[in-house]
N, C-alpha and C positions, 0 to 999 in steps of 0.2 A: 504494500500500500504506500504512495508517494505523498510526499505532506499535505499535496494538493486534494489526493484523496480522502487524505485522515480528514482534513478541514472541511470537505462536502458530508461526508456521513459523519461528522462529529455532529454537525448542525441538524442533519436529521432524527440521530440520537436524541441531542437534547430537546429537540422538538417530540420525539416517542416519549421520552419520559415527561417533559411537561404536559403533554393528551394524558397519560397516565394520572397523573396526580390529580389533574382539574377532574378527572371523570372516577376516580377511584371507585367511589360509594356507590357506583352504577354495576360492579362485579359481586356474584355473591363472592362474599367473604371467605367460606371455604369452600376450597378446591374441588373439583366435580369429581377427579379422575380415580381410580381402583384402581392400587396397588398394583404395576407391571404395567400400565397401562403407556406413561412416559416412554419405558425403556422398545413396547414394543411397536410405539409409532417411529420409533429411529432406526437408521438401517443396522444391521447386523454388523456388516462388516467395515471400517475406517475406508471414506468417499478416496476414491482414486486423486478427482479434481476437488478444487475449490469450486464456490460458486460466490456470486455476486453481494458484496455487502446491504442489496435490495432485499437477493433472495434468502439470506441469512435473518433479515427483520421480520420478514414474512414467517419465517420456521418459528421466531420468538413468538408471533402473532398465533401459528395454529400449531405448534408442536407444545411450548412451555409456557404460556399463558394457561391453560386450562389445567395446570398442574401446580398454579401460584396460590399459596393461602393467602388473603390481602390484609398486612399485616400495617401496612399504614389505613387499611380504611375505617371512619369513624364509626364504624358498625363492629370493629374489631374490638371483642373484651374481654380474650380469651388470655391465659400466663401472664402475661405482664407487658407493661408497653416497651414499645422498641419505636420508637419515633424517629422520624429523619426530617429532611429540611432543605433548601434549596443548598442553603451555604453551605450546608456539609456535605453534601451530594458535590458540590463543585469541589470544598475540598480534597474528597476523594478522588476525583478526576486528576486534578495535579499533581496529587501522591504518586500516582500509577504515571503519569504524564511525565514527570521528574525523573521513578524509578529509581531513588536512591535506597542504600542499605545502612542503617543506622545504628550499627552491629557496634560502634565505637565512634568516639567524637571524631576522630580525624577522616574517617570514612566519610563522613559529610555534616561538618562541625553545625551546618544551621540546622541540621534536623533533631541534634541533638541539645543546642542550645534554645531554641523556639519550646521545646518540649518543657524544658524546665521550667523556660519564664512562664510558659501559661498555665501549668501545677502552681505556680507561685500563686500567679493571679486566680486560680482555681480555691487555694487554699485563703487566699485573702477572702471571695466569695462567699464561701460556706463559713467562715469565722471562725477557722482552725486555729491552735495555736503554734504561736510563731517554730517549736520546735521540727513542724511537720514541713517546713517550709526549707530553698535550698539555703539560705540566707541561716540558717540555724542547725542543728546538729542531724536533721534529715531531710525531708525532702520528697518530692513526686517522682512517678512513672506511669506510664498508659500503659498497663496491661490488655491484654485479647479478651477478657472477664475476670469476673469475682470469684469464678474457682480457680485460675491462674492465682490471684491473689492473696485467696485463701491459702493455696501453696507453698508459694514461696513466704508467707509469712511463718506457717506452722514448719519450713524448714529452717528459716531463721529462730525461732524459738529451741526447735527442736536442737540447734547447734550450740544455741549462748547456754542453755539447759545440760548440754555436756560438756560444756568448757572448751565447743566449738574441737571437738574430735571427731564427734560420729560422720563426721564427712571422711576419716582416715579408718576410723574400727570397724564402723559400723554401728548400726543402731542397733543396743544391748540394752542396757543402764543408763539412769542418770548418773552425776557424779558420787552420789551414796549409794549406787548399784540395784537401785530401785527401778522399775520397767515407768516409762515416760509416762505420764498421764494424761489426755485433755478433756475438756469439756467445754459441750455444747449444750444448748434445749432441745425440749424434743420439735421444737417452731425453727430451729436452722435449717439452711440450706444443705440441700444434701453434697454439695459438695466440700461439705466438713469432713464426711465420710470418705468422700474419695481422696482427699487430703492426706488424712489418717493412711489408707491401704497403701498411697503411692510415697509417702515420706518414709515409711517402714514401721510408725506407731503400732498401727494394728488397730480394726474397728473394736477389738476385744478392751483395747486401752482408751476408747472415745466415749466417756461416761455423758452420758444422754439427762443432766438435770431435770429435775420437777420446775413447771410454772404453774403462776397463779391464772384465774380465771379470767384475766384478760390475757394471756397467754406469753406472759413477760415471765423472764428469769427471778425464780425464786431467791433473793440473795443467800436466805440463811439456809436454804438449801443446798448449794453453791457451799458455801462455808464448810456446811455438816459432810458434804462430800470429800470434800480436798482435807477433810481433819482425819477422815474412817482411812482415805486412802495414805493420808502417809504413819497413821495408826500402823496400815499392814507393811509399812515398809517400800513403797512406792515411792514417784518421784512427779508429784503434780507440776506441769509445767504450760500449761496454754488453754487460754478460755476465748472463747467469743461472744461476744455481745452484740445482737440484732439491735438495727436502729431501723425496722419496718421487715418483718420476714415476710419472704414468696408467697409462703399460703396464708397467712393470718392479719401481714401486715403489724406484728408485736412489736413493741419498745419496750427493747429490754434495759432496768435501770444501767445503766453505762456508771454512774459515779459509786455507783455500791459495789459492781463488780473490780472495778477499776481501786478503789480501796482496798479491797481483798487480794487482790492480784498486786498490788505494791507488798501489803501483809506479811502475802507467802511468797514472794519473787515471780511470780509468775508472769508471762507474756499475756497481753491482752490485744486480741483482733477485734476493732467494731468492724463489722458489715451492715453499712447503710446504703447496701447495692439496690435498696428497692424507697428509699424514702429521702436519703442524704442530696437530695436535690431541693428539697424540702427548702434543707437550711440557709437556701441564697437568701429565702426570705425571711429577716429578724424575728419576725413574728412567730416562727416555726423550731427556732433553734432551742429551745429548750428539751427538744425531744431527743439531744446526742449534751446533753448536759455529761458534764466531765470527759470528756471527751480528750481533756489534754493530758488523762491516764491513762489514754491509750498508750501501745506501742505501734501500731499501725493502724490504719483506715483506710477503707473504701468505697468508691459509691459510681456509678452507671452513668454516665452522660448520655449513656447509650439506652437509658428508657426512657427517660421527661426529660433531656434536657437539650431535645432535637439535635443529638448528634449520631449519625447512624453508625448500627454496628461493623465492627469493635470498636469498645472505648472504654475499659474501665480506672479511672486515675486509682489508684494506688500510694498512697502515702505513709512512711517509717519516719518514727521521730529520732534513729540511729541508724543511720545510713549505713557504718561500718558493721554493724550487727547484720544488715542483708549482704553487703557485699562481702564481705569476709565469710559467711555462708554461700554465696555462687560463684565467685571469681574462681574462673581457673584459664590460665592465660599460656595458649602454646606459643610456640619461636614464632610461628608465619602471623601471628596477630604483635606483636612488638611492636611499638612504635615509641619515639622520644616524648608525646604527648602524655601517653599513658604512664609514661615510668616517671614523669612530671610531678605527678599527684594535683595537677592543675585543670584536668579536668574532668567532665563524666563519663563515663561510658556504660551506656544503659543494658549492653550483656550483661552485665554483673549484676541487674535490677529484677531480673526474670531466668524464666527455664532457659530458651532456646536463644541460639548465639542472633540469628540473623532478626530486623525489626524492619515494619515499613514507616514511612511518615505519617503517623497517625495523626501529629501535632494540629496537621496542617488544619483536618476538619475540623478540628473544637478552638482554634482560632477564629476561623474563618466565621463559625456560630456565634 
């Protein structure tokens, strides 16, 4: 395709997706088609030729349209919202347009310095405290979602909790040779659980707290657990606190759990991946009260706050607590930047080495 090309069917593009959006609420919302139905309108075998970026719009029109659940339409009120937006939509278009890899500041120093500033301004927004900020002892990153999140936060806990070895032994013991403990509600997101199977905890070590009748975290529950458990010899070490869960939408108190968790040393993750958009507006923020006992935070720009998916920011008030839990740096990524100490490099922030410019959308918003 010649730039001259790209520039005629870009325009058609954005002209399809703008007919889309104006017309949304005129498709039923979910998808007509049974199971196989997709795969056996396409041919079997990989097209010998190309065919025309006309006739490709077309196939969008009767092969995968009738297999779209309509997830921005206002008739949609199914899991949880995932909203997008003209400006994010463009910003994803230049992401891809750009093509950079943000795997390391010098790789493409604006993808990685825009990222930070707008966490900054992200974290100024929601009225975090200044620790969670890059100006302070931690700091932002856009994860791919809140179980990414959740992740990397309970393998940060999981490492400060062994004295930052079980990246070298393995996950045994804490430092008093007790099996690691955490806990959730039974109102968390299940990917608390998958957190647990894939750090090496074990769901067996994921104690599932009692709540109360609005379906918030029991404090003294909480308490009475992390007391029985290191009664037997165990080694409590990471709790999380909902600020709006998936199914219930709970608020869990944050400054009770977050006292406890200073108490007993424990890591404490808020997940206000379903509500934490709430708090741009003052009037709302009392629902992540204490919130500067956390040890990390997260919340979804990617549900109400029209930036479409991915986009989860990600905030650690101890930066070196994540990255001394994922850094691992071979000879072919070296650079004089890096061994600087001068600037970020958001591998170290997440699982996977490679990142796209995600930045760009929730600026742009």
């Amino acid at each position: 395709m010649t730039p001259e090309e790209f520039r005629r069917h870009g325009h058609e593009l954005i002209d399809w997706i703008a007919d889309y959006q104006a017309n949304v609420e005129r498709y039923p919302v979910v998808s007509q088609v049974a199971p196989g139905d997709i795969r056996r309108s396409l041919p079997a075998a990989p097209p010998q030729r190309g065919e025309s970026f006309t006739a490709m719009l077309q196939d969008v029109n009767d092969l995968i349209m009738p297999g779209v659940t309509h997830w921005q339409s206002p008739n949609f009120f199914a899991y949880f919202p995932s909203n997008n937006s003209g400006p994010g939509i463009l910003g994803e278009l230049l992401s891809a347009g750009l093509g950079v890899q943000g795997m390391l500041w010098i790789t493409s120093p604006a993808c990685t310095e825009l990222e930070t500033h707008v966490l900054d301004w992200v974290a100024q927004m929601l009225d975090l405290p200044p620790q969670f900020m890059s100006t302070g002892s931690g700091g932002g990153v856009i994860q791919d979602s809140a179980s990414s999140a959740a992740l990397v936060a309970m393998l940060a806990a999981r490492e400060r909790a062994s004295g930052y070895r079980s990246n070298d032994t393995g996950v045994t013991a804490g430092p008093d040779g007790g099996k690691l403990i955490a806990y959730i509600s039974s109102q968390t997101h299940s990917s608390l659980d998958k957190a647990a199977m894939i750090s090496g905890i074990g769901r067996d070590n994921l104690r599932h707290v009692a709540v109360d009748e609005q379906f918030a975290l029991r404090p003294d529950a909480l308490r009475a657990q992390i007391q029985t458990d290191l009664a037997a010899g165990l080694t409590p070490f990471f709790v999380t606190a909902n600020v709006g869960s998936t199914s219930s939408e709970a608020m869990d108190p944050v400054r009770a759990a977050g006292e406890i968790c200073r108490e007993f040393g424990l890591w404490l993750h808020v997940d206000a991946a379903m509500a934490g958009t709430a708090t741009i507006c003052p009037e709302f923020r009392a629902i992540q009260d204490g919130v500067e006992l956390a040890d990390s935070y997260c919340f979804n720009p990617h549900k109400w706050m029209f930036t479409n998916f991915d986009c989860t920011c990600f905030f650690v008030a101890d930066r070196q607590a994540l990255t001394k839990s994922l850094s691992i740096l071979p000879e072919y990524l070296r650079n004089a930047a890096t061994e600087s100490d001068a600037v970020i490099d958001y591998r170290d922030w997440q699982i996977s080495l490679g990142r796209r410019f995600r930045a760009l959308k929730l600026w742009f918003v």
